[in-house]
KOLVEXLO-781247 format. One record per residue: residue number from 1; x, y, z of N, C-alpha, C in turn; residue in three letters. Coordinates in Angstrom, 2 decimals, always signed. Example, Ala and Ser with C-alpha at 12.3 -4.5 7.8 and 13.67 -1.06 7.14 Angstrom:
// KOLVEXLO-781247
1 / +13.19 / -5.69 / +7.80 / +12.30 / -4.50 / +7.80 / +13.20 / -3.30 / +7.80 / ala .
2 / +12.85 / -2.25 / +7.08 / +13.67 / -1.06 / +7.14 / +12.90 / +0.03 / +7.87 / ser .
END
This chain:
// KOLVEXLO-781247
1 / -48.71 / +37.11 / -56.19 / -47.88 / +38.03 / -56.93 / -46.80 / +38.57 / -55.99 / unk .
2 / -45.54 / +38.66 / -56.40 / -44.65 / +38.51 / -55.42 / -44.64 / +41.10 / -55.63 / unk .
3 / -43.45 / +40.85 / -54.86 / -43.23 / +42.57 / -54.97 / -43.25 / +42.92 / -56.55 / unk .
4 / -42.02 / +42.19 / -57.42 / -41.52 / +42.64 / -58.49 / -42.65 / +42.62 / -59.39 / unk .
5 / -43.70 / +42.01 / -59.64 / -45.09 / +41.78 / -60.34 / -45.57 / +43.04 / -59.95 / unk .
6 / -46.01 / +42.87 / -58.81 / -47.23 / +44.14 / -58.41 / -46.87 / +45.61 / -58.41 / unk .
7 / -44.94 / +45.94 / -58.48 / -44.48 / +46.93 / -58.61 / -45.19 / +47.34 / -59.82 / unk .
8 / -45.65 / +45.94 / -60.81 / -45.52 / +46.72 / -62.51 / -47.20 / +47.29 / -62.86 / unk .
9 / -48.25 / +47.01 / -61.49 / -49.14 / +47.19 / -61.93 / -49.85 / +48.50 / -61.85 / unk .
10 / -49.42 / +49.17 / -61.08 / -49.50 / +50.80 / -61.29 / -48.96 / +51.72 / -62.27 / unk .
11 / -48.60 / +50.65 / -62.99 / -47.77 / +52.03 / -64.75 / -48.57 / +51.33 / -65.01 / unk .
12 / -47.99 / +50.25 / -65.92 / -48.67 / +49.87 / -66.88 / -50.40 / +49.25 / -66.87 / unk .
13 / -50.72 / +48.78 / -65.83 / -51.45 / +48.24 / -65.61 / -52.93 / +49.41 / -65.46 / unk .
14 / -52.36 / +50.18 / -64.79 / -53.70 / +51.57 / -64.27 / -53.94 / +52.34 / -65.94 / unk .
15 / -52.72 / +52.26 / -66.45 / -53.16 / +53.16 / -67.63 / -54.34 / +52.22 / -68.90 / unk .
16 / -53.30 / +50.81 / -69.00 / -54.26 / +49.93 / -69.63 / -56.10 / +49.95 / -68.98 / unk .
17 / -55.71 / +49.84 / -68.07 / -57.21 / +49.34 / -67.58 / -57.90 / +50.86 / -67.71 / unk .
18 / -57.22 / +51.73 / -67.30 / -58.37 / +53.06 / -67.25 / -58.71 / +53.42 / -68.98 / unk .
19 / -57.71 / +53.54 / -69.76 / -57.84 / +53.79 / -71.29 / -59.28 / +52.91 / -71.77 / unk .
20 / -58.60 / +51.51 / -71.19 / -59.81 / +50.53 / -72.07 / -60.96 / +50.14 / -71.39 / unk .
21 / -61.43 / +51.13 / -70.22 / -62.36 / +51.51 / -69.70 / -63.18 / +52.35 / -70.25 / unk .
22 / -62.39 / +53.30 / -70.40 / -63.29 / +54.75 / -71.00 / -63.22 / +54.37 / -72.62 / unk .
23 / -62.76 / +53.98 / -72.52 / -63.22 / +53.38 / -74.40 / -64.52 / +52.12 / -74.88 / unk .
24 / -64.60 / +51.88 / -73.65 / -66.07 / +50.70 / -73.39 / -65.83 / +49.70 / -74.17 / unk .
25 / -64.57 / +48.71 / -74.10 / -64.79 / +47.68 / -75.08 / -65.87 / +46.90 / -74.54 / unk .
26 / -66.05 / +46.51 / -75.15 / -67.51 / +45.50 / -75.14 / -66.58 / +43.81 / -75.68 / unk .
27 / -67.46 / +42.89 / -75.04 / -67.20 / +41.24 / -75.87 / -67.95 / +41.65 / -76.91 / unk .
28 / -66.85 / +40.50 / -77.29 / -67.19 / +40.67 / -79.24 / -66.21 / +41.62 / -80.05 / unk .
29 / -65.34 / +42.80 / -79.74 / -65.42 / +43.64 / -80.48 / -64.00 / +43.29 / -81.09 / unk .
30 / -63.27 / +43.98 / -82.03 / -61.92 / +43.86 / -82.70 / -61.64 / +44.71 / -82.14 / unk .
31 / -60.31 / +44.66 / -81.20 / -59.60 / +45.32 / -80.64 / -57.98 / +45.44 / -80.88 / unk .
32 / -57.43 / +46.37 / -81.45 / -56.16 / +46.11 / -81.96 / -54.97 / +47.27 / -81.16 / unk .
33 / -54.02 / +46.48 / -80.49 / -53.27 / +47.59 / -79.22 / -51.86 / +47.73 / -80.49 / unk .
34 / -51.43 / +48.95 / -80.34 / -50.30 / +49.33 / -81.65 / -49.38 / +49.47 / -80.31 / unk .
35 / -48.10 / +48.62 / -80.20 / -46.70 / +49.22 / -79.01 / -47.53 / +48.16 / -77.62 / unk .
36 / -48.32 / +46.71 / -78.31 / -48.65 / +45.82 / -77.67 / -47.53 / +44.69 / -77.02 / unk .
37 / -46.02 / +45.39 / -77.18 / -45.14 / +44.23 / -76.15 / -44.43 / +45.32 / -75.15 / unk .
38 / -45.23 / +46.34 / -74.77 / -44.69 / +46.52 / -73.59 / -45.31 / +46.83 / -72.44 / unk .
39 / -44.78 / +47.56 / -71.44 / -46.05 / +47.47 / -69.89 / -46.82 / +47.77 / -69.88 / unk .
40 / -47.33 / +48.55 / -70.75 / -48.92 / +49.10 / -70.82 / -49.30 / +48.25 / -71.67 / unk .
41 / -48.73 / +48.38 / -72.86 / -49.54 / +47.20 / -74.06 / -49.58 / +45.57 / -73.54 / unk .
42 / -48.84 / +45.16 / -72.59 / -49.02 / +43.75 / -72.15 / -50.22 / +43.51 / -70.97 / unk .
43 / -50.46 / +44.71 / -70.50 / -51.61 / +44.33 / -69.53 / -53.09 / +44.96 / -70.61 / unk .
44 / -53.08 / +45.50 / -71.24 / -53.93 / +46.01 / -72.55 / -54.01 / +44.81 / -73.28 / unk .
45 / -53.37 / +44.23 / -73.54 / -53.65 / +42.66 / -74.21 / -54.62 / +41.92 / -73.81 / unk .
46 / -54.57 / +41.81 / -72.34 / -54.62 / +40.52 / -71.26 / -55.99 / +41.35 / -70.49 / unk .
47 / -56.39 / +42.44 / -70.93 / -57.19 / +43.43 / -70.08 / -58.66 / +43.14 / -70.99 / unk .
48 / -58.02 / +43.95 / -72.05 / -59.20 / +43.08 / -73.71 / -59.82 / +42.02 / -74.06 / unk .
49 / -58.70 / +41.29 / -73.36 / -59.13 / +39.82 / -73.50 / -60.33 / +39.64 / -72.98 / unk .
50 / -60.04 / +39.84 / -71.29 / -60.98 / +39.55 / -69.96 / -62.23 / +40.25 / -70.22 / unk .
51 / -61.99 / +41.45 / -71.08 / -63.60 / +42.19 / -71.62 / -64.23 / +41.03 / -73.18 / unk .
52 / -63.81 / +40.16 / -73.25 / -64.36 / +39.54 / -74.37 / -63.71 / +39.69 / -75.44 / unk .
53 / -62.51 / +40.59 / -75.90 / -62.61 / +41.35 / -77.49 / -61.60 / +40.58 / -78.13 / unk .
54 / -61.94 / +40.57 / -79.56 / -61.17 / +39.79 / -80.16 / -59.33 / +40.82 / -80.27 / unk .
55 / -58.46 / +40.54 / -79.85 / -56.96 / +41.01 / -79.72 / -56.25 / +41.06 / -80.74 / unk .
56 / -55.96 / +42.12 / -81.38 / -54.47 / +42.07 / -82.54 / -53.39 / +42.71 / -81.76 / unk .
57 / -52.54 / +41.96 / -81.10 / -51.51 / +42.75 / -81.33 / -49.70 / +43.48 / -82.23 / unk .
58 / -49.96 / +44.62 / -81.78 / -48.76 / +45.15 / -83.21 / -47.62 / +45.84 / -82.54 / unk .
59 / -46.06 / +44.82 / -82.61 / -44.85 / +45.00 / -82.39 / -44.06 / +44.59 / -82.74 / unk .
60 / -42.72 / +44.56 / -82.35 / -41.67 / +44.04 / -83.42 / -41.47 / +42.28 / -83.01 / unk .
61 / -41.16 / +42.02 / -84.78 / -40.80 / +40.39 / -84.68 / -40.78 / +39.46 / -83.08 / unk .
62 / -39.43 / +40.30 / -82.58 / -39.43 / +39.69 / -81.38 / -40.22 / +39.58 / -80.33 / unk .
63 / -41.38 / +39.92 / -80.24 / -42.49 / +40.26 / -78.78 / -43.43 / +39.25 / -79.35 / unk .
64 / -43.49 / +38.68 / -81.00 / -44.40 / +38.39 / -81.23 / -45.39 / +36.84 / -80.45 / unk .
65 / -44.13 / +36.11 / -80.43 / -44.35 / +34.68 / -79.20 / -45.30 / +34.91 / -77.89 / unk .
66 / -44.45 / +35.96 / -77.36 / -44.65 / +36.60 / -75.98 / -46.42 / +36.79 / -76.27 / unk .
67 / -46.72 / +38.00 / -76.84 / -48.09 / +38.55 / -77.26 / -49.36 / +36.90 / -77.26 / unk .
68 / -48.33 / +36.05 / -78.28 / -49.26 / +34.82 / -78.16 / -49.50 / +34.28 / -76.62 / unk .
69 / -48.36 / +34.39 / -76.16 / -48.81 / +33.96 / -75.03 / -49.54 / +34.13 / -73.86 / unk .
70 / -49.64 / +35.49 / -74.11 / -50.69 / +36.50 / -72.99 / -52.44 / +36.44 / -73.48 / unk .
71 / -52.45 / +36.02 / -74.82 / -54.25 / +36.05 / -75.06 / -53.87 / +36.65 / -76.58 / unk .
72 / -53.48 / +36.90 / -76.85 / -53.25 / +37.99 / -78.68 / -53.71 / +37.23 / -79.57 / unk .
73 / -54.73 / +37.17 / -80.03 / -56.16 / +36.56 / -81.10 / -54.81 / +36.51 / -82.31 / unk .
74 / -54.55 / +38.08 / -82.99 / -53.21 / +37.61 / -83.94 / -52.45 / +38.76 / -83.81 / unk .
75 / -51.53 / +38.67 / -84.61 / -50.33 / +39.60 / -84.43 / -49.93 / +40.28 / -85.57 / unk .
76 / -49.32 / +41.25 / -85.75 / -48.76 / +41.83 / -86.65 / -47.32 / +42.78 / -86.33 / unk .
77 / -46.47 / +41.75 / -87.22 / -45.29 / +42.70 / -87.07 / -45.10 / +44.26 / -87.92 / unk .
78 / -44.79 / +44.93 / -87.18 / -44.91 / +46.51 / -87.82 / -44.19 / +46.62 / -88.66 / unk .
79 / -42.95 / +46.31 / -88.30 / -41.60 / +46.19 / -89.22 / -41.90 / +45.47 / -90.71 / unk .
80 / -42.54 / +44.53 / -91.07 / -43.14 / +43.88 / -91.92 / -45.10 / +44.70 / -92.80 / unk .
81 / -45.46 / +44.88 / -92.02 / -47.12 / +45.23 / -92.26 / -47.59 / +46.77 / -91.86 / unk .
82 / -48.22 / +47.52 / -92.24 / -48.83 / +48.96 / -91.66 / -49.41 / +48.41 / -91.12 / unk .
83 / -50.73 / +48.13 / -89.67 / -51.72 / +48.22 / -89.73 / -52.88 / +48.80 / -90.68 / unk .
84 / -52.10 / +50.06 / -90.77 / -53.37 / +51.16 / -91.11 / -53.51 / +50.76 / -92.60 / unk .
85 / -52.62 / +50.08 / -93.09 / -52.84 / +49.93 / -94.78 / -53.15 / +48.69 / -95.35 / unk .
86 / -53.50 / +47.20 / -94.63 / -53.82 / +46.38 / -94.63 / -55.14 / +45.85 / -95.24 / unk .
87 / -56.25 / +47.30 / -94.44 / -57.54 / +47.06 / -94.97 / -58.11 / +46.28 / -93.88 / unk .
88 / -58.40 / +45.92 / -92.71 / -58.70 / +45.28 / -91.58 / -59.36 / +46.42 / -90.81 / unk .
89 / -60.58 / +46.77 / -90.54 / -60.64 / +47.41 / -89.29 / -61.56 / +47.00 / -88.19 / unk .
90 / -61.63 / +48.03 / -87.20 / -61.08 / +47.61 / -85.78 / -62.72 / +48.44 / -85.17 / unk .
91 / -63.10 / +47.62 / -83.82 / -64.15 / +48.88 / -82.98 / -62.75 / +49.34 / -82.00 / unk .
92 / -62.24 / +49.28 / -81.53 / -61.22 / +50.07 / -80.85 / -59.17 / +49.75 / -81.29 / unk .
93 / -58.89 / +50.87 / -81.07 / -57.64 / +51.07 / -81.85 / -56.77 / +52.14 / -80.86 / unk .
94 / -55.77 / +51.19 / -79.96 / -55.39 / +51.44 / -78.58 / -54.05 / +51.82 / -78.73 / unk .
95 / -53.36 / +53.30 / -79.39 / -52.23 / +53.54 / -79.96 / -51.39 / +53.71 / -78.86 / unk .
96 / -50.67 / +53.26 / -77.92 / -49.89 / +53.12 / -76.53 / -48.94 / +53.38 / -77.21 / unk .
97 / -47.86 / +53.88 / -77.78 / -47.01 / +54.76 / -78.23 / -47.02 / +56.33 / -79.10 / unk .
98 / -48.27 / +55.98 / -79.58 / -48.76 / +57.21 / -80.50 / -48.15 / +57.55 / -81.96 / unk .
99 / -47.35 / +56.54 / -82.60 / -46.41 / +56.84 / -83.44 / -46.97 / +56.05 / -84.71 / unk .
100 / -48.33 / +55.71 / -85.18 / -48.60 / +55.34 / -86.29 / -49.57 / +57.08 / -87.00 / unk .
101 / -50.24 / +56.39 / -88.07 / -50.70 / +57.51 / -88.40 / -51.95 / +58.08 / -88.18 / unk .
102 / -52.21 / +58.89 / -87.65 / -53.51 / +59.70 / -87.05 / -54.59 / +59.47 / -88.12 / unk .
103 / -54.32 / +59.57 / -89.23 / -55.18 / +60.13 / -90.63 / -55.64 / +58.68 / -90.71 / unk .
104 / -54.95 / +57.43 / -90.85 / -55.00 / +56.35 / -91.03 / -55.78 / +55.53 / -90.22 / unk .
105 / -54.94 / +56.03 / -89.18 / -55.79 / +55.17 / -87.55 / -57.28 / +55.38 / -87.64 / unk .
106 / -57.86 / +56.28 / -88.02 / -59.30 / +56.76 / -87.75 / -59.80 / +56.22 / -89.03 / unk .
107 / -59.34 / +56.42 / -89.75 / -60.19 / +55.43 / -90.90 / -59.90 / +54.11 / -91.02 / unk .
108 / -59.10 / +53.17 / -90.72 / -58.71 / +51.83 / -90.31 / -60.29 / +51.64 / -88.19 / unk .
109 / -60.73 / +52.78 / -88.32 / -61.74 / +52.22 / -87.34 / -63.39 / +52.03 / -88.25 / unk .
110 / -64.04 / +51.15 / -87.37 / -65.74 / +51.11 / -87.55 / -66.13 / +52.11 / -87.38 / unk .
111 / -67.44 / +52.26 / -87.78 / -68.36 / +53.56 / -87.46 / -68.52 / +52.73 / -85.66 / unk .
112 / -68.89 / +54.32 / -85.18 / -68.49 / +54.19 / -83.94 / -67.80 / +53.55 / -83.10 / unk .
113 / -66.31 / +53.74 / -83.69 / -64.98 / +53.33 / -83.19 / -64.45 / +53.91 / -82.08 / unk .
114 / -63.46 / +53.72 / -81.41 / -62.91 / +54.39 / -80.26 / -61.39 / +54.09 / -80.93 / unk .
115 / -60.29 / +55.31 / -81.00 / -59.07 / +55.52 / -81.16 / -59.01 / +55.87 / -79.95 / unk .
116 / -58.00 / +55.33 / -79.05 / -57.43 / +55.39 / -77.60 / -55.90 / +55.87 / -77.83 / unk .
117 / -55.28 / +57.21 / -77.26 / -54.39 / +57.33 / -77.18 / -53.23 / +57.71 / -76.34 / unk .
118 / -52.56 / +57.04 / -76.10 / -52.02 / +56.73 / -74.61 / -51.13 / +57.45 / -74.64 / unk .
119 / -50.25 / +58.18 / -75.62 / -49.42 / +59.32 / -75.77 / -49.45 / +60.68 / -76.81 / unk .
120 / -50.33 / +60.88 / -76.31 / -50.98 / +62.10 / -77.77 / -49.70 / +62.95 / -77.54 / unk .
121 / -49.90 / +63.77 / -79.21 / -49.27 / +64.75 / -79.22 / -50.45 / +66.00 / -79.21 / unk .
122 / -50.20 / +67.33 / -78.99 / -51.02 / +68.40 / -79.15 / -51.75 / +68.37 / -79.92 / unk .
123 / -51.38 / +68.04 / -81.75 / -51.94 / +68.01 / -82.59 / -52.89 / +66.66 / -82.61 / unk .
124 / -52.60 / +65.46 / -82.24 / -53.31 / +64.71 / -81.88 / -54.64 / +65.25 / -81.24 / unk .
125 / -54.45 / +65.92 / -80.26 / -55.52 / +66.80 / -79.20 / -56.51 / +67.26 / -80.40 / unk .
126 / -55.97 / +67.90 / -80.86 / -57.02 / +69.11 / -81.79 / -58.02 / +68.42 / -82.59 / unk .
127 / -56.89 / +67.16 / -83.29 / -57.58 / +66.62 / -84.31 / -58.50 / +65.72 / -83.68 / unk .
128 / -58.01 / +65.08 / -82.66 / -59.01 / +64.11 / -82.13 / -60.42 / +64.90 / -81.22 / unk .
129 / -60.16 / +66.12 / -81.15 / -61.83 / +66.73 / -80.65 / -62.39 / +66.57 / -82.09 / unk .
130 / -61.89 / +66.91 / -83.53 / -62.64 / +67.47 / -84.58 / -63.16 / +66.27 / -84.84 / unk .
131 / -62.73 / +64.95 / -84.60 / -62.89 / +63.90 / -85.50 / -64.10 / +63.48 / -84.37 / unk .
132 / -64.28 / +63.33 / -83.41 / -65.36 / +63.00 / -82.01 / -66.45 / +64.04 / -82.32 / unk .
133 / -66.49 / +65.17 / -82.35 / -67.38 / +66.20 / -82.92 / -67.70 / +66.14 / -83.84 / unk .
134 / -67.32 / +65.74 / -85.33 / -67.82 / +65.49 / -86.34 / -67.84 / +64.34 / -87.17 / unk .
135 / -67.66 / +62.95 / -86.23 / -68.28 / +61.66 / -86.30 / -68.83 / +60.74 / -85.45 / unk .
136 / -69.20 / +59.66 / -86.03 / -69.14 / +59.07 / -84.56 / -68.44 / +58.33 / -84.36 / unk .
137 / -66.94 / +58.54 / -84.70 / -65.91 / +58.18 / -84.08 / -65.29 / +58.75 / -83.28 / unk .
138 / -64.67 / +58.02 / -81.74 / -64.29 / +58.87 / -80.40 / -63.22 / +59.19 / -80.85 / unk .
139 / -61.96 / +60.01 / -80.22 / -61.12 / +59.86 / -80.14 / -60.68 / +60.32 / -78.58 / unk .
140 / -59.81 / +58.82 / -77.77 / -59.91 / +59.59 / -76.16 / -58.59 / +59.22 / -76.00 / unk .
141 / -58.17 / +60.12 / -75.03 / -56.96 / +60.51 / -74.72 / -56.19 / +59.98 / -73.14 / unk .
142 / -55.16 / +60.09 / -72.77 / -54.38 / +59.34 / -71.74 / -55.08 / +59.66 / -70.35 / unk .
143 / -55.34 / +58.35 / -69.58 / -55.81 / +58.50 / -68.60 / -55.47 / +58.77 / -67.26 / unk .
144 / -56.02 / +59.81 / -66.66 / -55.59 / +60.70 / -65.49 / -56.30 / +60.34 / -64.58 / unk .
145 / -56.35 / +60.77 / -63.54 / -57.11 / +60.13 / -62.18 / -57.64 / +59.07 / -61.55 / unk .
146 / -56.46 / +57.86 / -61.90 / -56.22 / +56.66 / -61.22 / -56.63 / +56.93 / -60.22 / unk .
147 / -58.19 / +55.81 / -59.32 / -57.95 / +55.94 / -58.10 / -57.63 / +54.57 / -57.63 / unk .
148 / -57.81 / +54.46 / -56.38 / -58.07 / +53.48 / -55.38 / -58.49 / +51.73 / -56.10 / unk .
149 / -60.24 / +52.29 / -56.46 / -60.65 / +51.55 / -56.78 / -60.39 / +51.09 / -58.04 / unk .
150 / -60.01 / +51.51 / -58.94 / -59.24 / +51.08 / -60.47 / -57.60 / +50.30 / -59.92 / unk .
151 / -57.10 / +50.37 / -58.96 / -55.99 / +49.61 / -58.55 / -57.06 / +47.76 / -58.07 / unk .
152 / -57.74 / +48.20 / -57.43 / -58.66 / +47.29 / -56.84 / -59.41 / +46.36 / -57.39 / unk .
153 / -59.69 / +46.87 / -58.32 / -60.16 / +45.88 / -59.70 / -59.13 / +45.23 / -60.61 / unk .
154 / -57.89 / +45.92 / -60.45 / -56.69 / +45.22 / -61.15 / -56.57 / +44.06 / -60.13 / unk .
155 / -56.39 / +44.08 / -59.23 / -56.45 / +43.46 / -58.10 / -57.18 / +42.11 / -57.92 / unk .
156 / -58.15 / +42.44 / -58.46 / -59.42 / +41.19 / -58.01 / -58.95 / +40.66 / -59.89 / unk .
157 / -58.95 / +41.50 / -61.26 / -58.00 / +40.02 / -62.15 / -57.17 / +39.38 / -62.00 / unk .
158 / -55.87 / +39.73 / -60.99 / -54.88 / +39.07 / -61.08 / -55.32 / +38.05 / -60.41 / unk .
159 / -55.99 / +38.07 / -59.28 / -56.24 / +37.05 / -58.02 / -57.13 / +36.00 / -58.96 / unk .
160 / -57.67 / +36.39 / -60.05 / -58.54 / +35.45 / -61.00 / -58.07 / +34.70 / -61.67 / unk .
161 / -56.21 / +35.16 / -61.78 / -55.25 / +34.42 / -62.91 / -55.77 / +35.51 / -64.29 / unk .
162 / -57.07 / +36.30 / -64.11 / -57.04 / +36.91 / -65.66 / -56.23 / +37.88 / -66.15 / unk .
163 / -54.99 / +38.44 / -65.42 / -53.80 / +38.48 / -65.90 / -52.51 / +39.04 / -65.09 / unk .
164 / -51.03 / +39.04 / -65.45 / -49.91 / +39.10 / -64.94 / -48.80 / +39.73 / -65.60 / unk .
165 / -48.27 / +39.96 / -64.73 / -47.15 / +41.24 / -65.23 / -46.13 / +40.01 / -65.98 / unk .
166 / -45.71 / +41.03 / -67.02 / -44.80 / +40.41 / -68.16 / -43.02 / +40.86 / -67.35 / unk .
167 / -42.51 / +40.47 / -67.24 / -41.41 / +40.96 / -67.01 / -40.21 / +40.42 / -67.57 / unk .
168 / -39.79 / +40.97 / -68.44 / -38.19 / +40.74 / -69.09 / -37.41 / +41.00 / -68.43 / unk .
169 / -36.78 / +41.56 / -67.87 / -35.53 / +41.56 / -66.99 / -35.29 / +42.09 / -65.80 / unk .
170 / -34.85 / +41.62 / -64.51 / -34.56 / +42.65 / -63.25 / -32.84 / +43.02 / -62.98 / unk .
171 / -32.98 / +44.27 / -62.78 / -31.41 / +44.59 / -62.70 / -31.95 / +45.17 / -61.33 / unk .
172 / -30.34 / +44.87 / -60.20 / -30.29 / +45.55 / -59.01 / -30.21 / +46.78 / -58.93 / unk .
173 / -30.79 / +47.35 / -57.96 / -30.53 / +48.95 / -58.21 / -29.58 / +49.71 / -58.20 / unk .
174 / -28.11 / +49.28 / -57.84 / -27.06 / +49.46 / -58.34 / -26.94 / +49.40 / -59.75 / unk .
175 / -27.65 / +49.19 / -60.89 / -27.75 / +48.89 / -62.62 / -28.91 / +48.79 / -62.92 / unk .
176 / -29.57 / +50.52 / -61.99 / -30.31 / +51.13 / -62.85 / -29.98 / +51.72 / -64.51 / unk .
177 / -28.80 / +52.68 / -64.10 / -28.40 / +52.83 / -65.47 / -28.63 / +51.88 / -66.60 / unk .
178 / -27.93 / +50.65 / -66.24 / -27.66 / +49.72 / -67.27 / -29.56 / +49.11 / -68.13 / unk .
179 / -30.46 / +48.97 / -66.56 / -31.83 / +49.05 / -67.14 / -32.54 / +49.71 / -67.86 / unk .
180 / -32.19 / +51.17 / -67.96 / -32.40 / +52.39 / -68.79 / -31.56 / +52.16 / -70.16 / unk .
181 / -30.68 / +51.63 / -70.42 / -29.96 / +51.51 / -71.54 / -30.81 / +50.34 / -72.29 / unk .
182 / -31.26 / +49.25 / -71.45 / -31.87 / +48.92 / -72.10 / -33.34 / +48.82 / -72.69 / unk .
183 / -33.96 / +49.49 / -71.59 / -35.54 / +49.60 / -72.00 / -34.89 / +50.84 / -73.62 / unk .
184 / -34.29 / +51.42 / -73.19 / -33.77 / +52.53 / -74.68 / -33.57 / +52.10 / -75.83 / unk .
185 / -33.28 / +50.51 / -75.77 / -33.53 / +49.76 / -76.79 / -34.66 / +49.35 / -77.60 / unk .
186 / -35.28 / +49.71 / -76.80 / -36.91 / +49.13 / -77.87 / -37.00 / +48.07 / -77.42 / unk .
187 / -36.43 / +46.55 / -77.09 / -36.55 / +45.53 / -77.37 / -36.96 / +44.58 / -76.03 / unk .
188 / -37.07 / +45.31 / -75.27 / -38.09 / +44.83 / -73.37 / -39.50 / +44.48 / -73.83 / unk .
189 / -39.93 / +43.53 / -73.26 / -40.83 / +42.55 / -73.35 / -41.35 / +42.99 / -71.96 / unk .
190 / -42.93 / +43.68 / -72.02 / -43.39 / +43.54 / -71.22 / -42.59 / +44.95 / -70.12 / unk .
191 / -42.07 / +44.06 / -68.82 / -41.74 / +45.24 / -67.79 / -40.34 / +45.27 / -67.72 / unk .
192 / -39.21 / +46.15 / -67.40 / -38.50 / +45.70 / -66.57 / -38.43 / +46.30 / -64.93 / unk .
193 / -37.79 / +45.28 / -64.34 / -37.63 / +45.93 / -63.13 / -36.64 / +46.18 / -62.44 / unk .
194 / -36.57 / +46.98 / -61.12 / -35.51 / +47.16 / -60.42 / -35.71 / +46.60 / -58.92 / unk .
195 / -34.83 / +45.78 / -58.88 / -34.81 / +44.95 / -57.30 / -33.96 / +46.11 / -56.55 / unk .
196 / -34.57 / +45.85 / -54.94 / -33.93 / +46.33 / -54.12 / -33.90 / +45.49 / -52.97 / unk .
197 / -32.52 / +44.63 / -52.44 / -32.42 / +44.34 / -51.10 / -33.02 / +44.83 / -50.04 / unk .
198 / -33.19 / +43.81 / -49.28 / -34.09 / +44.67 / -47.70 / -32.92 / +44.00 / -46.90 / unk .
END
C-alpha cells in the first residue's frame, strides 16, 4: 500500500472497522451500509464482507459498479428505492451519513438488530437510548477511541488483500480547494486525496 492508500485508512477505515465492531456482525448476517460509496462506507463494505455478512449496499446510480466491485452482495440505488420501504430487513443497518429515516431504519431491522450510526443527530441520541432500552434492538452511535491496535488489525486485512482504499481522485496540494469542491459534490467514489511532493 503505497502513502496515498494508507493516508485513507485512519478516517474512513478506523471508523468502519470500530462501528462494525461494536455492532458484532457475525457471518451469516444481512448487513446493509446506507452512504456505502464513500470512505467510510467503502471500507464498511469490504470490512462486512471479511466478517462473513451478507452486503447491501445504498448510493447513488453512479457508485453502484464500484460497490460491486469491492464485495456488495446487492445494491440499491436511493435515488430510485427507500431502503426503509421496500420491506427487506436487515441484522445490522450501518447509516454512515445519518440522513434516512430513524422511525423506518429501526423497523426495517430484525429482532435483535443493531442500527449503527456514524453521524447521529441529538435527537437520534435520545431516540436511540429509548429504542435499546425498550427493545432488543441496539441502537450505537459514532466511534471514539481509536487505538493503536484497531489501526493494527486494519493493518493485518489489507496485508491479506481483505481490503483497500477506494480512491477517486488525487489533486496536488496546491488544489486542495478544487478537491473540496468536489468531494461537495456528492459524487467521490470512495476517497479522495491530496498529494504532497517531497
Amino acid at each position: 500500500m503505497g502513502y496515498e492508500e494508507a493516508g485513507c485508512l485512519p478516517v474512513g477505515g478506523l471508523e468502519a472497522w470500530r462501528l462494525l465492531r461494536r455492532g458484532n456482525v457475525q457471518s451469516g448476517e444481512r448487513v446493509l451500509i446506507n452512504g456505502a460509496g464513500g470512505s467510510i462506507g467503502t471500507f464498511a463494505v469490504q470490512i462486512a464482507k471479511n466478517y462473513g455478512a451478507e452486503v447491501t449496499g445504498v448510493d447513488s446510480a453512479g457508485k453502484l459498479d464500484m460497490l460491486r466491485s469491492i464485495g456488495a452482495d446487492k445494491i440499491i440505488d436511493y435515488t430510485r428505492e427507500d431502503f426503509t420501504k421496500n420491506g427487506e430487513t436487515y441484522d445490522v443497518i450501518f447509516d454512515v451519513i445519518g440522513k434516512s429515516s430513524f422511525s423506518r431504519s429501526v423497523r426495517s431491522l430484525n429482532e435483535n438488530g443493531r442500527y449503527l450510526l456514524g453521524n447521529p443527530r441529538l435527537s437520534h441520541m435520545v431516540l436511540g437510548r429509548w429504542v435499546s432500552w425498550r427493545s432488543s434492538k441496539k441502537v450505537i452511535f459514532g466511534a471514539t477511541g481509536q487505538t493503536i491496535e484497531d489501526l493494527l488489525s486494519l493493518k493485518e486485512l489489507v496485508e491479506a488483500g481483505k481490503i483497500k482504499s477506494v480512491i477517486d481522485r488525487r489533486y496536488p496540494l496546491e488544489q486542495m480547494a478544487e478537491a473540496h469542491q468536489y468531494v461537495d459534490t456528492g459524487d467521490k467514489k470512495g476517497n479522495v486525496v491530496i498529494t504532497v511532493e517531497t
